[in-house]
N, C-alpha and C positions, 0 to 999 in steps of 0.2 A: 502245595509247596514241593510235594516230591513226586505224585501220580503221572504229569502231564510232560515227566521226559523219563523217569526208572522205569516207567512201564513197556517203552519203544522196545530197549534192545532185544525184549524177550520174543517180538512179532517182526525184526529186521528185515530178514530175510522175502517177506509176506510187502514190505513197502519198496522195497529196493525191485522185485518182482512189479509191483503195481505202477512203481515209474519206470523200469525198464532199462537199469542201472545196475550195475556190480554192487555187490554188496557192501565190497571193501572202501568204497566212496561212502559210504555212510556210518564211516566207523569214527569220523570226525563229530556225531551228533552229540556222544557220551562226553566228550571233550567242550566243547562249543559252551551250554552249562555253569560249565568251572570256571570258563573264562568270562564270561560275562558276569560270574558274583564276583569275581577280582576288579574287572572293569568298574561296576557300577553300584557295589555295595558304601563308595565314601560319599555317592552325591545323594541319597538315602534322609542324612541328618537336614543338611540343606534346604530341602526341599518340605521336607517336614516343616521346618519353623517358617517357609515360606505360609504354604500350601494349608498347616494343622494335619496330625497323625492320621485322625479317620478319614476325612477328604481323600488326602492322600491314599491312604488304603485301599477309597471306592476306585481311585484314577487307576491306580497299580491294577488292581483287579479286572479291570475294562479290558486294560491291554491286556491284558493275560488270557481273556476269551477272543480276542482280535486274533494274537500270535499263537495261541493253541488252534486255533478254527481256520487257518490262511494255509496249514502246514499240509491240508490235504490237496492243494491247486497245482503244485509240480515241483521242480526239486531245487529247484532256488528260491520256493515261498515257502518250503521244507524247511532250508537253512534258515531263511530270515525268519521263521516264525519260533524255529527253534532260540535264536539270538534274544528275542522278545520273553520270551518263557524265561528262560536264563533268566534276562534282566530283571524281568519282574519278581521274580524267587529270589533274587538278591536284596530288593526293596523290602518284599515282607521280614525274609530272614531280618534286616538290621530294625522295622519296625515294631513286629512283635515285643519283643524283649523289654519295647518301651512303651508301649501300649500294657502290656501286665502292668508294669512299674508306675504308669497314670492311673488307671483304673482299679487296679488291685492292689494297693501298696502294702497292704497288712495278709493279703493270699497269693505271695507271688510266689511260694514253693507247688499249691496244689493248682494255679492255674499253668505254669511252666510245667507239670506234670500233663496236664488234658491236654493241651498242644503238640508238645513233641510224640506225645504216645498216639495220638490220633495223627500225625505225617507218617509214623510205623508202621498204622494199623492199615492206612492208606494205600501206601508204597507196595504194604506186601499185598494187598487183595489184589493193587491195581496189576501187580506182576504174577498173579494167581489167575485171572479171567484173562488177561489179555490172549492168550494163546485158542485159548476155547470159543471166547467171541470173535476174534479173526477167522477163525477154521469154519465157524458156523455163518457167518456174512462177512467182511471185509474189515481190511485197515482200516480205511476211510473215515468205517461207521464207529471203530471204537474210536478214531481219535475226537470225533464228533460226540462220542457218548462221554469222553474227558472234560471238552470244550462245555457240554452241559452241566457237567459236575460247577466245574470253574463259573458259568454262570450264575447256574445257583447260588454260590457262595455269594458272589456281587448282589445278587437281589436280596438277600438275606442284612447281608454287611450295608447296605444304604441306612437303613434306623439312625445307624451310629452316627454318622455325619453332623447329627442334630450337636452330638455331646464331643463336638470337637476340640481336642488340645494342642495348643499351638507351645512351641518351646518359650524362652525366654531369650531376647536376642542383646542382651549383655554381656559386651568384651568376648564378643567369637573370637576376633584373631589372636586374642590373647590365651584361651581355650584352645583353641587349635594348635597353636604352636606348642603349648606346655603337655598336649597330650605324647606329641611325639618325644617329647625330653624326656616322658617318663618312664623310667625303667622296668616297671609292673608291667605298664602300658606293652612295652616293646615284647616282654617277656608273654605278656596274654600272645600279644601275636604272633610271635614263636609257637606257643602252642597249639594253637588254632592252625598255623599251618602244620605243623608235627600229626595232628591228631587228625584230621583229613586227608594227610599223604598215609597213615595206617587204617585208615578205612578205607580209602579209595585202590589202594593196593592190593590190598584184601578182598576187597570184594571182586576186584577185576581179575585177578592172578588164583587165587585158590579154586576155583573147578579146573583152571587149567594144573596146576600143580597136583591136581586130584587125578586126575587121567594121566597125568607124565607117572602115578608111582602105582596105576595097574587098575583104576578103577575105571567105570563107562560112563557116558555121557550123563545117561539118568541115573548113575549113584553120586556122579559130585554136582551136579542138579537138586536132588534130594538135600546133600550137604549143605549147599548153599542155602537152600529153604531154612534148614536149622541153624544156621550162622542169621537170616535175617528175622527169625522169629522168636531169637533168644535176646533179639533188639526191642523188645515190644515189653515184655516185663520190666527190664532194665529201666527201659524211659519211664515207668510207672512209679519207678519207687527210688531211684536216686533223687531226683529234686528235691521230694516229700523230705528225703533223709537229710539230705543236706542243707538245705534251706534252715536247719533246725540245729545245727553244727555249730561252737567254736571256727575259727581259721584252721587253729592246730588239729581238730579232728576232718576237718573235711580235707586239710593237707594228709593225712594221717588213713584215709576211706580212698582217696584217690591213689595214691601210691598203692596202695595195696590191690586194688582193683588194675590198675597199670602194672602191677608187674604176674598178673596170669596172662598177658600177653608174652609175655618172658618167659616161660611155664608153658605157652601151648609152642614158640617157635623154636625153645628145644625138642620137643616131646618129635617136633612134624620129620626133626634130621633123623629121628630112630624108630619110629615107630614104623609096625610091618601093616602092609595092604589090607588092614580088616576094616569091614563098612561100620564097625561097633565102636571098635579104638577113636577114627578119622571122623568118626560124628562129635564123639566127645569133644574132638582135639577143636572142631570147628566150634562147639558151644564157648570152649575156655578161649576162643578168641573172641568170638562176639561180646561174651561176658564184660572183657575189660573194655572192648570198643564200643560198646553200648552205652559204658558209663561218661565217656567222654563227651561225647557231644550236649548232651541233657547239662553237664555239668558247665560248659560251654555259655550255653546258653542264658542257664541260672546265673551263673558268674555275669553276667552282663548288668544285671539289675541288682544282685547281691552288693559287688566292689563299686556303685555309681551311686552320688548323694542326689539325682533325682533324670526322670524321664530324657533329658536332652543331654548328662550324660552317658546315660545309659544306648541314647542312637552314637553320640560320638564315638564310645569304645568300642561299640558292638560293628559302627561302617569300618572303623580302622584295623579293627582285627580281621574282619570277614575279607576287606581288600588284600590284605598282606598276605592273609591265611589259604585264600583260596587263591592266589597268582601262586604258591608253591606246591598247593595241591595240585594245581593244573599240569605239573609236566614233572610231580613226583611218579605216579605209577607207570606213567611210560618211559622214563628214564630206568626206572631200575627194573624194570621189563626187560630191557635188552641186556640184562646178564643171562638169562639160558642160553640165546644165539652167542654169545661170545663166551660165555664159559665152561656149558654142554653142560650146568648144575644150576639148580636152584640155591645152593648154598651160598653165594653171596649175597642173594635176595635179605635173605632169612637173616643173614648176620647182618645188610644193612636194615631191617628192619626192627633188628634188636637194637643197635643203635641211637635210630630213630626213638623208638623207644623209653631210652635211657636219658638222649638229651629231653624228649619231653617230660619224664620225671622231674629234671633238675627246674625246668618252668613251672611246675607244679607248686612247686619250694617256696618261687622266688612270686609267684603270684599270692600263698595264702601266707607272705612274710607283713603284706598290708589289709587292713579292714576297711580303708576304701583307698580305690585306685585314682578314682576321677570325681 
């Protein structure tokens, strides 16, 4: 779900060389992603209750080795296979969620734990070898070594097919429209896109913001390492905790974990150019942006009274969620060139911030949404 496009931008330079391309052409691949889990995360549910979840999963996953394996032919089967990858990452994202909630219904805190912490564990090796196995043989072979990852999986995930769950296809349209009426509903995906435009910002702005206040390439490098490895305990033990919560405490665990992002984006307006300080400051971001997504996720199958609505909430929040991710971090990217400070960033991402607090509220004000 996250290897077979996080791991690109770290080898860019190494693909844009090998097709013979500027590099700045291929800085739409990090984008492309976003947009295609906005595009294609509402037809997800649909197709499910057509097709049944695990069917569906093997189909999802084919493409997935089709659009990862096409990406090394030249640079418009680059883009299109990158568009397929997208797509496909949007399917599982909204399938998963419901796949725990059929299969697991009495262990959806520890299986929602082994999933997200294994896209972590994933993301960061896959962005830990990439640079070493390009330097030692080629783009090409790692994206091929991706593409076999992703096979694997598909040969592995066939068994399942046998034990396939199809939704219940009583009173859609009536479902569908009430989902949007509902106010939780609306409010989950406010957050979702809230809590994506402060990871996606984050992640893509802070080495650069690391180097604007005096440090080198390989110490906001090293930083970033620690921002995405302080994501890996996180995904491990928020689910577990919270799956086991009240509303009022898991309202009461998330506020409080959201606001040391509050906590690290004052700390970044004053603190001075030490690698010791600007590590910490990067952990107490991660820290709260770690807890979000996991909770995300959980929340999908927690607030749902069973499997089909748990794809209903999970396609509507992921389309909403990620059509705002998609053109949050480059929108407020362009306050350094126009303000020669990062300090509008920072304020809008306190902000940011602050209103996803207030959806926090208004999500654990019900015990089931859908």
């Amino acid at each position: 779900m996250r290897a077979p496009f996080t791991a690109l931008p770290a080898v860019l330079t190494d693909v844009a060389a090998g097709l013979g391309v500027e590099v700045s052409s291929l800085g739409i691949l990090t984008s492309i992603p976003l947009i295609m889990f906005a595009l294609c995360s509402s037809f997800a549910p649909r197709l499910a209750a057509k097709f049944g979840m695990e069917k569906l999963m093997a189909l999802v996953l084919l493409v997935m080795v089709l659009g990862s394996g096409m990406r090394v032919l030249s640079l418009p089967a680059l883009y299109m296979g990158t568009m397929l990858v997208g797509a496909t990452i949007a399917f599982i994202n909204v399938l998963l969620p419901s796949l725990v909630a059929a299969n697991f219904p009495k262990r959806i805190g520890l299986y929602t734990t082994i999933y997200i912490t294994l896209m972590g564990v994933a993301a960061t090796v896959a962005s830990m070898v990439a640079v070493p196995i390009v330097s030692s043989t080629s783009w090409e072979f790692f994206i091929f070594l991706i593409t076999g990852v992703v096979a694997l999986a598909f040969l592995i995930w066939l068994p399942n097919i046998r034990r396939n769950h199809r939704f219940e296809v009583t009173s859609k349209t009536k479902q569908k429209a009430s989902i949007w009426k509902n106010k939780a509903a609306i409010a989950f995906l406010i957050f979702g896109g809230l809590q994506s435009v402060l990871y996606y910002t984050e992640i893509t702005w802070l080495p650069t913001i690391s180097q604007s206040v005096g440090f080198s390439k390989a110490e906001a490098g090293l930083m970033a390492g620690f921002f995405n490895m302080t994501a890996i305990p996180m995904s491990m033990i928020i689910p577990a905790i919270l799956s086991r919560q009240t509303k009022e405490m898991r309202r009461n665990i998330m506020l409080g974990t959201s606001s040391a992002t509050l906590l690290g984006l004052t700390l970044m307006t004053f603190l001075p150019s030490n690698l010791v300080l600007w590590s910490i400051l990067h952990i107490i971001l991660s820290f709260s942006n770690a807890a979000l997504f996991p909770y995300m996720m959980l929340g999908f199958t927690l607030k749902t009274s069973n499997s089909q609505a748990t794809a209903q909430l999970s396609g509507m929040v992921q389309t909403g969620g990620y059509l705002i991710a998609a053109f949050g971090p480059g929108l407020l990217g362009y306050s350094y060139p126009i303000f020669g400070s990062w300090l509008p960033l920072i304020i809008a991402l306190a902000l940011v911030t602050l209103a996803m607090m207030w959806t926090i509220v208004l999500i654990e004000k019900e015990d089931i949404i859908v």
